[in-house]
BALOZA-829705 format. One line per 4 residues: for each residue x, y, z of C-alpha. Coordinates in steps of 0.1 Angstrom, whole numbers. Example, Ala and Ser with C-alpha at 12.3 -4.5 7.8 and 13.67 -1.06 7.14 Angstrom:
// BALOZA-829705
123/-45/78  137/-11/71;
// end
This chain:
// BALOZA-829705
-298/34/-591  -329/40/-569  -347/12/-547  -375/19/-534;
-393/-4/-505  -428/-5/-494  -447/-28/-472  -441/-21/-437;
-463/-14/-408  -473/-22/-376  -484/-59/-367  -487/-82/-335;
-460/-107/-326  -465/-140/-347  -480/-116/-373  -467/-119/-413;
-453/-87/-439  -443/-90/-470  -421/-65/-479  -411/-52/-516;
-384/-37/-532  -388/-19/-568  -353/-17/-582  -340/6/-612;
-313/20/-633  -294/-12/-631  -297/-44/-648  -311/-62/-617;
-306/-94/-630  -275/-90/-628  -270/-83/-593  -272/-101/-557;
-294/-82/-535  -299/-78/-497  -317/-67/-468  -308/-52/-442;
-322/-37/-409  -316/-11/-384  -337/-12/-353  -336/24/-326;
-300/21/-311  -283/-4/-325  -263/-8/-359  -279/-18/-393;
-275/-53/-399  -276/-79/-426  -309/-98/-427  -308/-118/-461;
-287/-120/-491  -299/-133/-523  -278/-141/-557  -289/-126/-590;
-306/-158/-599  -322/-168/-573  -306/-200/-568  -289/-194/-533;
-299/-173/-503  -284/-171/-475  -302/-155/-438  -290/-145/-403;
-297/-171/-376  -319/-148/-359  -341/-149/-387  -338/-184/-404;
-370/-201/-410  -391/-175/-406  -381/-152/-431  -379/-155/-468;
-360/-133/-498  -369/-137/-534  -368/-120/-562  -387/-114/-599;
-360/-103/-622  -393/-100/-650  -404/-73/-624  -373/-59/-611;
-381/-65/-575  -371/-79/-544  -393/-96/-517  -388/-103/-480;
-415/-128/-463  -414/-124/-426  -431/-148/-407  -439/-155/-369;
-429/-123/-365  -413/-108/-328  -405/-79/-313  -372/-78/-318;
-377/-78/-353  -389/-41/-347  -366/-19/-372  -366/1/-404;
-360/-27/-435  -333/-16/-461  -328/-36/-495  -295/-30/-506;
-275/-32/-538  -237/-36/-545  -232/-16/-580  -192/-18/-589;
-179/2/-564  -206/21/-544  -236/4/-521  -271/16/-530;
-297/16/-503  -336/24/-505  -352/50/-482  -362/16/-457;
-397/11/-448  -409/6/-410  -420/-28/-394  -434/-24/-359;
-439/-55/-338  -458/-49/-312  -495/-62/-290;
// end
């Protein structure tokens, strides 16, 4: 299994990312997927969950409306829209993947909020 995320960098508050996730060595169509993030000092936390279909989604409060997952099971990849973006959204993003028994996680990519 490797994921691998891109996207991240640094933008000012009410700014917009999209962040990716290229999935392999599973059959990710098979599979929920979800971000997480970890900012400097605190625990990693779920973000958004997403079922391998597509057809339900489900978000922490602190970021409902203004972030959105999807996925292309054609293209074996996860997305993350973040919108209206804040500084407390400053942390590494993680997508994540629940494999039988084990938890796969990408290497994360940064998202820096700050003016």
């Amino acid at each position: 299994v490797q994921l691998v995320e891109s996207g991240g960098g640094l933008v000012q508050p009410g700014g917009s990312l999209r962040l990716s996730c290229a999935a392999s060595g599973f059959t990710f169509s098979s599979y929920a997927m979800s971000w997480y993030r970890q900012a400097p000092g605190k625990e990693r936390e779920l973000v958004a969950r997403i079922t391998n279909t597509g057809a339900s989604t489900n978000y922490a409060d602190s970021v409902k409306d203004r972030f959105t997952i999807s996925r292309d099971n054609a293209k074996n990849t996860l997305y993350l829209q973040v919108n209206s973006l804040k500084p407390e959204d400053t942390a590494v993003y993680y997508c994540s993947v629940q494999v039988l028994w084990n938890t796969y996680w990408g290497q994360g990519t940064q998202v820096t909020v700050s003016s």
